[in-house]
C-alpha positions as CSV (number, residue, x, y, z in Angstrom):
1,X,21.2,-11.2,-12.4
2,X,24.3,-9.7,-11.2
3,X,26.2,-9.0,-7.8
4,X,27.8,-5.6,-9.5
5,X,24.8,-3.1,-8.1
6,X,27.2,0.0,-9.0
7,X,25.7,-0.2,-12.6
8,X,22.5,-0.9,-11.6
9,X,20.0,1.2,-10.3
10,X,16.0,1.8,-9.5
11,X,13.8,3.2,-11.6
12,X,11.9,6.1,-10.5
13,X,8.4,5.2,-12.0
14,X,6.4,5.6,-8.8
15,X,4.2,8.9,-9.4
16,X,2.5,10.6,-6.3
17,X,-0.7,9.0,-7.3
18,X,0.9,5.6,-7.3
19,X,2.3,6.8,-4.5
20,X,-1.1,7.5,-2.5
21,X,-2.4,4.5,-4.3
22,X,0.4,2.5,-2.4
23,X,-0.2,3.5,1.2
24,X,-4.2,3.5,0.0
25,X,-3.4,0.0,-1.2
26,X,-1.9,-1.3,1.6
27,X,-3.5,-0.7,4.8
28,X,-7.0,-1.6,2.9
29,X,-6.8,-5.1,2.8
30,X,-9.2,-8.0,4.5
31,X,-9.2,-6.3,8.0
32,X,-11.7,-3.6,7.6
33,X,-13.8,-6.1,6.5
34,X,-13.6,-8.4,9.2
35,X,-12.1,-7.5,12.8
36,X,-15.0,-5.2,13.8
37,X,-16.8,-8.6,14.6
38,X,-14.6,-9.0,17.3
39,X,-13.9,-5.5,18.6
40,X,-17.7,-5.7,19.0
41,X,-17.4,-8.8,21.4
42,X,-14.7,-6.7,23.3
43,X,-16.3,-3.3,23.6
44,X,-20.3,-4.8,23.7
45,X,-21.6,-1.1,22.6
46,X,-21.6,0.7,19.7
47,X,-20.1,3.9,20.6
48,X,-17.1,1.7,21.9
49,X,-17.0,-0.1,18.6
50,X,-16.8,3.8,16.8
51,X,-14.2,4.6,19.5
52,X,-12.1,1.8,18.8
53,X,-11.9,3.0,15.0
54,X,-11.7,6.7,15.9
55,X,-8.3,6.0,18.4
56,X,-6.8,4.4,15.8
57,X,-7.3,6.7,13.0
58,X,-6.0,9.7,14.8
59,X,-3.2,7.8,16.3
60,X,-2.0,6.3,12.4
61,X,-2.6,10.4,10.7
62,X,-0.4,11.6,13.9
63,X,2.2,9.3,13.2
64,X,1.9,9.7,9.1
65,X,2.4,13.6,10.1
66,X,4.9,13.0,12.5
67,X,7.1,10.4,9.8
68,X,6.6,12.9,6.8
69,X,9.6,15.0,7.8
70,X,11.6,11.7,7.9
71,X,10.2,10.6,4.6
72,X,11.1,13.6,3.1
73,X,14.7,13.9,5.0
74,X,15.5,10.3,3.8
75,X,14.4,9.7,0.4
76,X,15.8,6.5,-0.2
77,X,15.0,2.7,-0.3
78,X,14.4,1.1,3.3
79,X,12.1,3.8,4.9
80,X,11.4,3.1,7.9
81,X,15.1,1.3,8.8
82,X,16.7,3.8,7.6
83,X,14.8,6.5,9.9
84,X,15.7,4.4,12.9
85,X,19.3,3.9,11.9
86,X,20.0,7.4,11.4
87,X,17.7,8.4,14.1
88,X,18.5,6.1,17.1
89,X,21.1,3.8,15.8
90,X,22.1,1.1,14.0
91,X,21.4,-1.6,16.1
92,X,17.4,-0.7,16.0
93,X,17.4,-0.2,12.6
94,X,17.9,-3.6,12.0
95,X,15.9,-5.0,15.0
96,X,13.2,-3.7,12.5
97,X,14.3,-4.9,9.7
98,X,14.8,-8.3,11.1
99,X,10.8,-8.1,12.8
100,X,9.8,-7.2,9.5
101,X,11.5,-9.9,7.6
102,X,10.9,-12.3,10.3
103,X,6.7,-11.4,11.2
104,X,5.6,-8.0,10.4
105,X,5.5,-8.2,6.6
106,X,5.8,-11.7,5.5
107,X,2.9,-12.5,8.5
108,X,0.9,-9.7,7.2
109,X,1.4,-11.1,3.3
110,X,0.7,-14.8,4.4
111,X,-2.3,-13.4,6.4
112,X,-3.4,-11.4,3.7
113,X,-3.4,-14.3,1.1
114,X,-5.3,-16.8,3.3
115,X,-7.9,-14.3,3.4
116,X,-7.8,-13.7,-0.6
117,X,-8.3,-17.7,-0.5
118,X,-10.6,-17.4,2.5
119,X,-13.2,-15.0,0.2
120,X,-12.2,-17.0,-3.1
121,X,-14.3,-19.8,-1.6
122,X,-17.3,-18.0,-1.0
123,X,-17.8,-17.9,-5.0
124,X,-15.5,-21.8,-5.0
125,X,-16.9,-23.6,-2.1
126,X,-14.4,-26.6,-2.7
127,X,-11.0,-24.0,-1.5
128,X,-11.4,-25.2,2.4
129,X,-9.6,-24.5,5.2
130,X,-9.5,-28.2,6.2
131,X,-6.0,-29.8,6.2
132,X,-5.3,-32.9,4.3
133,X,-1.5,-33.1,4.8
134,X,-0.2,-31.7,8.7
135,X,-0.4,-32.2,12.1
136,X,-1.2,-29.7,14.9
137,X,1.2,-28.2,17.1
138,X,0.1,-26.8,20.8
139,X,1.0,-22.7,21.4
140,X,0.2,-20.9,24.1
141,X,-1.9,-19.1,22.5
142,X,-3.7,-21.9,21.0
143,X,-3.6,-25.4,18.9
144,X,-2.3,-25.0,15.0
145,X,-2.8,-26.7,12.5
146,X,0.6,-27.1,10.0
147,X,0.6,-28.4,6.5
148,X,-1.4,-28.0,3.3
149,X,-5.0,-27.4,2.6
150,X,-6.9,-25.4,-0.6
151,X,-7.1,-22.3,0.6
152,X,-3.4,-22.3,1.6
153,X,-2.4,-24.1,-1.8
154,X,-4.3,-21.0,-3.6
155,X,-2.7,-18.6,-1.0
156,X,0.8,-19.3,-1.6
157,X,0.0,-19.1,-5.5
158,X,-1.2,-15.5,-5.3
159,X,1.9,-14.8,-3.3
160,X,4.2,-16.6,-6.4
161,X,1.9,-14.6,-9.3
162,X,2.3,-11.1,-7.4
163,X,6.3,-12.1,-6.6
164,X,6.7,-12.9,-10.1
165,X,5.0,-9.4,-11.5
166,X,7.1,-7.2,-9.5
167,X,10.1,-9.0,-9.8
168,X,9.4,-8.2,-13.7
169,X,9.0,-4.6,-13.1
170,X,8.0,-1.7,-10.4
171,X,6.1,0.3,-13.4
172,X,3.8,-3.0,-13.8
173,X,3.4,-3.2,-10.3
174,X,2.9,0.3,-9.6
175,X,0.4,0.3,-12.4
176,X,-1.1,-2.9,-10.8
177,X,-1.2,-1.1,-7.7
178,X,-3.0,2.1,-8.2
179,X,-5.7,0.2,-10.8
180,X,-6.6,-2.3,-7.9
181,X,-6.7,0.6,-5.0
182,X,-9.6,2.8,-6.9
183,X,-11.5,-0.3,-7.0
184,X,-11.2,-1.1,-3.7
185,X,-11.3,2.3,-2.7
186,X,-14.9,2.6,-4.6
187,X,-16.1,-0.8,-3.3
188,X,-15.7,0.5,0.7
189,X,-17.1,3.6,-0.7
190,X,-20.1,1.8,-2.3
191,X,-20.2,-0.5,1.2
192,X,-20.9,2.6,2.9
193,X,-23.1,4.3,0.9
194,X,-25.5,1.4,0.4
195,X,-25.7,0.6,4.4
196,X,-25.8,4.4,4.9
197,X,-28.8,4.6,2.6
198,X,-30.3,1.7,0.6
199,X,-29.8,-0.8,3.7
200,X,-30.2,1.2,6.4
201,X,-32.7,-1.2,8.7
202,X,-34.6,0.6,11.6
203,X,-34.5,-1.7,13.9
204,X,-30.9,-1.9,14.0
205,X,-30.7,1.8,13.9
206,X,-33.0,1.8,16.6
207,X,-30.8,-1.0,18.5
208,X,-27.3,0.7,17.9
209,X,-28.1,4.3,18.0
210,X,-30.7,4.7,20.5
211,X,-30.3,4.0,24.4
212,X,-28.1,0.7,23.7
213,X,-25.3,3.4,22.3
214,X,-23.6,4.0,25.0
215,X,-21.6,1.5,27.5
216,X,-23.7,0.1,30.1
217,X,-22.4,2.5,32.8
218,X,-21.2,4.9,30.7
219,X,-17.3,5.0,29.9
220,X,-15.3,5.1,33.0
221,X,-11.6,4.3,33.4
222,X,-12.3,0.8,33.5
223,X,-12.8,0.7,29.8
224,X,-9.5,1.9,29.0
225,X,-7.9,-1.4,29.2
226,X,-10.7,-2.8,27.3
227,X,-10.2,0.0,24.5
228,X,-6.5,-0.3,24.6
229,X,-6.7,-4.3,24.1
230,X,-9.4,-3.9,21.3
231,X,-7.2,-1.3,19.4
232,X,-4.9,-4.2,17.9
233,X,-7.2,-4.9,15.4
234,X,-8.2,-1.9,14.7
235,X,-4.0,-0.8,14.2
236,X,-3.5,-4.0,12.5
237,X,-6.1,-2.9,9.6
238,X,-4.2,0.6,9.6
239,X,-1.0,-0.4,9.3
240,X,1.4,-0.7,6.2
241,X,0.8,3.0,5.9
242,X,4.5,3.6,6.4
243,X,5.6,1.2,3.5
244,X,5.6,3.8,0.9
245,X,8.6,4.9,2.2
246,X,10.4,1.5,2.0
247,X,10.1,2.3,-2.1
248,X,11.7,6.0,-1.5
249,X,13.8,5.2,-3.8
250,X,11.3,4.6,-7.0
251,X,9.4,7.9,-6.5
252,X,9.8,10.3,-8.9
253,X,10.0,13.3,-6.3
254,X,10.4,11.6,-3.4
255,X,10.8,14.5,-1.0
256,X,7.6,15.9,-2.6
257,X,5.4,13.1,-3.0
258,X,6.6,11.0,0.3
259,X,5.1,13.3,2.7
260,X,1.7,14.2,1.0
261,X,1.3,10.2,-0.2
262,X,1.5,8.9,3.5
263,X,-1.1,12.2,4.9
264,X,-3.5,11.8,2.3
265,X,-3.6,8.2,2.1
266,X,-3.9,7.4,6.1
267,X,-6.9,10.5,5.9
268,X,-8.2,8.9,3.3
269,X,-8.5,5.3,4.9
270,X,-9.5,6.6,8.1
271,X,-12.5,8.5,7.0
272,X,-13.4,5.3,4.7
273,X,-13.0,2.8,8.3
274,X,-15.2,4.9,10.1
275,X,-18.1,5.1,7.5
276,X,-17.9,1.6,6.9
277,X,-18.3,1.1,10.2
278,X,-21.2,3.4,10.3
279,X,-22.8,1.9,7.5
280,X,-22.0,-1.7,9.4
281,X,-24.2,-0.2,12.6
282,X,-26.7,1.2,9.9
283,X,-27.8,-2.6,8.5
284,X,-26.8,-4.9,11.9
285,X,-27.6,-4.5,15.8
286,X,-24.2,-4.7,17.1
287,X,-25.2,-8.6,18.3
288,X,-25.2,-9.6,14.7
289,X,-21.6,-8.2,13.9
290,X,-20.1,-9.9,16.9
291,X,-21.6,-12.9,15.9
292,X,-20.7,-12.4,11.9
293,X,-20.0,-16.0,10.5
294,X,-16.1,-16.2,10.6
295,X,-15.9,-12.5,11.6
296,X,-17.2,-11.9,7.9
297,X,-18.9,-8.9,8.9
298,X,-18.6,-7.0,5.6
299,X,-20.2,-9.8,3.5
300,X,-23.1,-9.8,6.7
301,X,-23.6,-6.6,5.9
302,X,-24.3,-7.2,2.3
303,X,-26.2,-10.2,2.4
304,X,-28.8,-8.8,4.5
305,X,-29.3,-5.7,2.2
306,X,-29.5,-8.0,-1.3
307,X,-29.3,-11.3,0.4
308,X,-26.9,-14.3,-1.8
309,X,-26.1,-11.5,-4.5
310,X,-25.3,-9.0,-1.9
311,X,-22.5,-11.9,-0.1
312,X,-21.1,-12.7,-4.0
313,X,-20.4,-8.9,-4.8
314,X,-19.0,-8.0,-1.4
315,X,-16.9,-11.2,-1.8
316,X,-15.6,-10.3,-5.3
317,X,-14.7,-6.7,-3.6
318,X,-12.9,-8.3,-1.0
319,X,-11.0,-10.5,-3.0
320,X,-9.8,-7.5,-5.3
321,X,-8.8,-5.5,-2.0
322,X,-6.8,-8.2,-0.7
323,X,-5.0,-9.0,-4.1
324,X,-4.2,-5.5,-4.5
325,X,-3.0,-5.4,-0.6
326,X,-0.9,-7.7,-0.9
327,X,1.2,-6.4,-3.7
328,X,1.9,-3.0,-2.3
329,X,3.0,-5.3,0.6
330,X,5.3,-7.6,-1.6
331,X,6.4,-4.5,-3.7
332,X,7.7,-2.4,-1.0
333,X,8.9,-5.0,1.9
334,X,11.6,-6.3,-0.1
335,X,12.7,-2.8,-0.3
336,X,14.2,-2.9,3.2
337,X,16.4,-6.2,2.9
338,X,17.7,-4.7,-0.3
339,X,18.7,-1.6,2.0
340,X,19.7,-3.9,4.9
341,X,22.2,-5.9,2.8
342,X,23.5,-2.6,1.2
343,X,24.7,-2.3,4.8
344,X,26.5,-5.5,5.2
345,X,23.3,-6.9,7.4
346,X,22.1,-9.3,5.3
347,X,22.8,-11.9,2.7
348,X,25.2,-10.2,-0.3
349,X,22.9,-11.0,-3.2
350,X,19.9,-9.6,-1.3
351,X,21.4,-5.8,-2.5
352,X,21.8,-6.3,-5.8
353,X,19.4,-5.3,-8.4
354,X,17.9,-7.8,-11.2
355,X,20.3,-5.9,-14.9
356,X,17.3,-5.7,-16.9
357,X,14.1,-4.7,-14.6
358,X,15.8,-3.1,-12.2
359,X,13.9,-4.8,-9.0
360,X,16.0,-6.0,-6.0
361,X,14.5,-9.6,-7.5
362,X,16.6,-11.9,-4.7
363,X,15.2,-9.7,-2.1
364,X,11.3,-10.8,-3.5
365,X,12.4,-14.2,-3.8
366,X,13.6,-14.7,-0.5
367,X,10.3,-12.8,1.1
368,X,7.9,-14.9,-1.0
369,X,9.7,-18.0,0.5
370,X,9.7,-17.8,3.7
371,X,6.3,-16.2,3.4
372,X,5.0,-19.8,2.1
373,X,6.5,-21.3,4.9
374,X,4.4,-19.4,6.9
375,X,1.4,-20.1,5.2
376,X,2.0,-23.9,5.5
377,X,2.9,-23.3,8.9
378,X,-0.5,-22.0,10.1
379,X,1.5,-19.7,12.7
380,X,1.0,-16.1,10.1
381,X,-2.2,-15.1,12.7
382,X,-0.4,-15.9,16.2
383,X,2.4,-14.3,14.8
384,X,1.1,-10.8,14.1
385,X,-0.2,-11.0,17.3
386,X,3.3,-11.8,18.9
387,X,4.6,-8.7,17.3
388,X,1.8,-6.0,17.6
389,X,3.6,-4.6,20.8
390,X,6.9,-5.0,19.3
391,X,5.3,-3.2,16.2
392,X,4.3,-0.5,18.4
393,X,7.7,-0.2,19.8
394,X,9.3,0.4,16.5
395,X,7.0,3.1,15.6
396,X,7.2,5.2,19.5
397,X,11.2,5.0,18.5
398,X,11.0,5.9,15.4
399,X,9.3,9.3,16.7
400,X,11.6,9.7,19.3
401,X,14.4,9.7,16.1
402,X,12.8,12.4,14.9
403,X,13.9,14.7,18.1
404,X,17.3,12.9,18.4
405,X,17.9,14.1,14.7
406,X,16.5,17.4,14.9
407,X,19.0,17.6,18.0
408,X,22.1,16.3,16.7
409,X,21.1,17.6,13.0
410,X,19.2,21.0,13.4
411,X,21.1,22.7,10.2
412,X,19.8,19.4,8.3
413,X,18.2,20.3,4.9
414,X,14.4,19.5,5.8
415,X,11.7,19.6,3.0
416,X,8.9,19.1,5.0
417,X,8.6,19.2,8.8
418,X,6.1,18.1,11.5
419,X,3.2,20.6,11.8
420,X,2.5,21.5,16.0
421,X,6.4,20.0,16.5
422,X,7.0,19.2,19.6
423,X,3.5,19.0,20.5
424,X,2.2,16.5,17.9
425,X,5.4,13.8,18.1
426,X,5.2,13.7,21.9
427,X,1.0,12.8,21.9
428,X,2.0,10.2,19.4
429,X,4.9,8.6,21.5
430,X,2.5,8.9,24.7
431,X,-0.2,7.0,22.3
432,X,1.9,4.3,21.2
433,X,3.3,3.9,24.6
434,X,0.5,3.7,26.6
435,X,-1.3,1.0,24.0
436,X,1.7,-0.6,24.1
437,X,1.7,-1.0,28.2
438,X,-1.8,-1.8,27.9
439,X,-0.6,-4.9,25.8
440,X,2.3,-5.7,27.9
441,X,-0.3,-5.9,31.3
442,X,-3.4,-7.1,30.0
443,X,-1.9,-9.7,26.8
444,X,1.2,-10.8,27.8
445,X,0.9,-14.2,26.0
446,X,1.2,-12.1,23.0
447,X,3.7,-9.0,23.8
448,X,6.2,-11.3,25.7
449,X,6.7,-13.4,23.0
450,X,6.7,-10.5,20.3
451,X,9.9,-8.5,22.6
452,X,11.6,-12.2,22.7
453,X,11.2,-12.4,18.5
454,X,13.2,-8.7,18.5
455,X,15.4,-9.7,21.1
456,X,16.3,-12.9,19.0
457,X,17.8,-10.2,16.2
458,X,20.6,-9.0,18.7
459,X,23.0,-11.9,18.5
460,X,22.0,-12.4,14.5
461,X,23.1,-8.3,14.3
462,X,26.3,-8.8,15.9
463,X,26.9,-11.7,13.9
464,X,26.3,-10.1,10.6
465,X,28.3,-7.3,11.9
466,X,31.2,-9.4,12.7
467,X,30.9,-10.9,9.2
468,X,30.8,-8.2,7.2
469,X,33.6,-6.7,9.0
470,X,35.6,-9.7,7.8
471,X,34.7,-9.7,4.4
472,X,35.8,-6.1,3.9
473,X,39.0,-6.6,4.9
């Protein structure tokens, strides 16, 4: 490898089908598959369970509308970041790229691959979740369990196997990538149309769709903080939808293909969430999914339609969806340290570009590291939830870039801009906003800690500022 990036520089292999197949690739991973078991408990009706999903769909389409004339404004490696630093300043843009590094994307990888492991041991019932090497540490959001056990061991592999492909390549792992997302995309498809038709079970039709449907009560304003609460893991199994931009750099039109990859991916998924869901009320009375065994609501949902076959095949699905997940994640988080140290905001060696496969290779090497840590930690799951507001807060600013730059830029060559602007930006900062106020009033042992993990990124910020100040000189 080599520090001099001036004669080194990415290859634009990414199509707009790999493209699609990226944002496709990441948000599906294990959460549509499990988390509807416990926004069941929360809601306790159907229609708030399809209510749940709905809010979230058209909350992640507004924002992939309202980021596509950023996308296609900023075509260039670090996405996200980079709209915030140009949009807002600086300082934010690397607040996010400091959550990211920190929680949002190595969490959601370590998360990710515990629950490739987690599935694995449903055909390999020797990968267990039991510890044989740790100790347990007391949160306050619950005990954790730190140190080694199988399914972490096989966890930690599948983040070194996916680390290693795309440091080799972004054509393999693009290739990767796409191949893994229409088989994941037809295994939701083929969950859906099975509990739409072949399962459907009339008594849990009956149960979900008849008078039990609605809330007991009806919904009245009381259920808003319920629904706002229950959204996190809803969001959580829609997000990653703005990575594709993080790899603006690799596309091979990226003003073209940016905008149209994040709309028609997000529209894609959305529609595929809700008929899974659908198909989920179809075969279960909404008892049976709150009470799925380990939230496993997918495999559930199988099992009772074909019984042990039915659990194997879902579990094989879900074990491709996670895999492939998990390397649109790898593939385009490292994108944004690489961008980050380009500024002078992170470690030198993180911006350069491996000579032969043209990869920011010490960028994936340093992700996949402390993304083991966190798998032997335990902490990946309390994490995310520590950030989820602070996520939030990243994408509501974000949006409000967009009017600061269409204000301070308005003669700005833009390719693509929000359709309905202002109308369709300002519902989507209201939406974020008033989820994320839900969070800060009704789970502040989660969004308290998640503002303190930003607010830790200040003084590093100034820090590397100062540094790389000096080292210019």
């Amino acid at each position: 490898m080599t520090t001099d990036t001036g004669k080194t520089e990415f290859v634009q292999a990414i199509s707009r089908l790999d493209a699609t197949a990226l944002v496709v690739g990441s948000m599906i991973g294990s959460g549509i598959f499990i988390v509807s078991a416990d926004i069941a408990r929360q809601v306790g009706s159907p229609a708030g369970l399809l209510l749940v999903w709905l809010v979230a769909g058209v909350t992640t389409v507004i924002g992939a509308l309202t980021y596509s004339e950023l996308a296609a404004l900023f075509p260039r490696a670090g996405g996200q970041y980079v709209y915030l630093r140009e949009g807002i300043s600086p300082l934010f843009g690397y607040l996010f790229g400091w959550t990211l590094f920190t929680v949002i994307q190595t969490g959601t990888i370590a998360a990710v691959a515990v629950a490739f492991a987690r599935f694995l041991s449903v055909l390999i019932p020797g990968l267990t979740p039991d510890v044989f090497l740790g100790f347990t540490v007391h949160l306050p959001s619950g005990p954790i369990e730190m140190g080694l056990s199988p399914q972490r061991l096989v966890a930690i592999a599948c983040v070194i196997v996916l680390t290693w492909i795309n440091v080799h390549g972004v054509r393999m792992a693009a290739f990767i990538q796409t191949t893994f997302t229409v088989i994941k995309v037809l295994s939701l498809a083929g969950l859906a149309l099975v509990g739409l038709t072949l399962g459907r079970h009339a008594s849990a039709i009956a149960a979900n769709f008849g008078a039990g449907f609605w809330p007991q009560g009806g919904f009245t304003l009381a259920l808003l903080p319920v629904i706002g609460t229950a959204l996190v893991g809803a969001l959580f199994s829609m997000d990653a939808w703005n990575n594709v931009g993080f790899a603006s750099g690799e596309l091979k039109q990226p003003r073209r293909d940016l905008p149209f990859a994040m709309a028609a991916g997000v529209l894609t998924v959305t529609t595929l969430y809700l008929l899974a869901n659908l198909a989920y009320l179809s075969v279960l009375p909404l008892s049976a999914i709150a009470s799925a065994p380990q939230d496993r609501v997918a495999t559930a949902t199988l099992e009772a339609i074909w019984g042990q076959p039915g659990l194997s095949i879902m579990a094989i699905a879900i074990i491709i969806s996670t895999f492939g997940c998990n390397n649109g994640l790898i593939l385009s988080g490292a994108r944004v340290y690489y961008a980050m140290a380009r500024d002078g905001l992170f470690f030198r060696r993180i911006g350069t570009l491996h000579p032969k496969h043209h990869t920011p290779a010490f960028a994936l090497v340093m992700q996949a590291l402390w993304t083991c840590v966190l798998c032997v930690s335990g902490t990946y799951s309390q994490l995310l939830d520590y950030v989820i507001f602070a996520a939030l807060v990243f994408y509501l600013l974000t949006a409000v870039g967009l009017f600061a730059l269409r204000a301070r830029r308005p003669d700005a060559e833009r390719p693509v801009r929000v359709p309905g602007y202002p109308v369709l930006p300002a519902i989507y900062i209201l939406l974020t906003g008033a989820i994320g106020i839900d969070l800060l009033i009704h789970k502040p042992q989660y969004s308290w800690p998640g503002l303190i993990i930003v607010a830790v990124g200040i003084p590093v910020y100034w820090a590397w500022s100062s540094f790389g100040k000096r080292t210019a000189r």
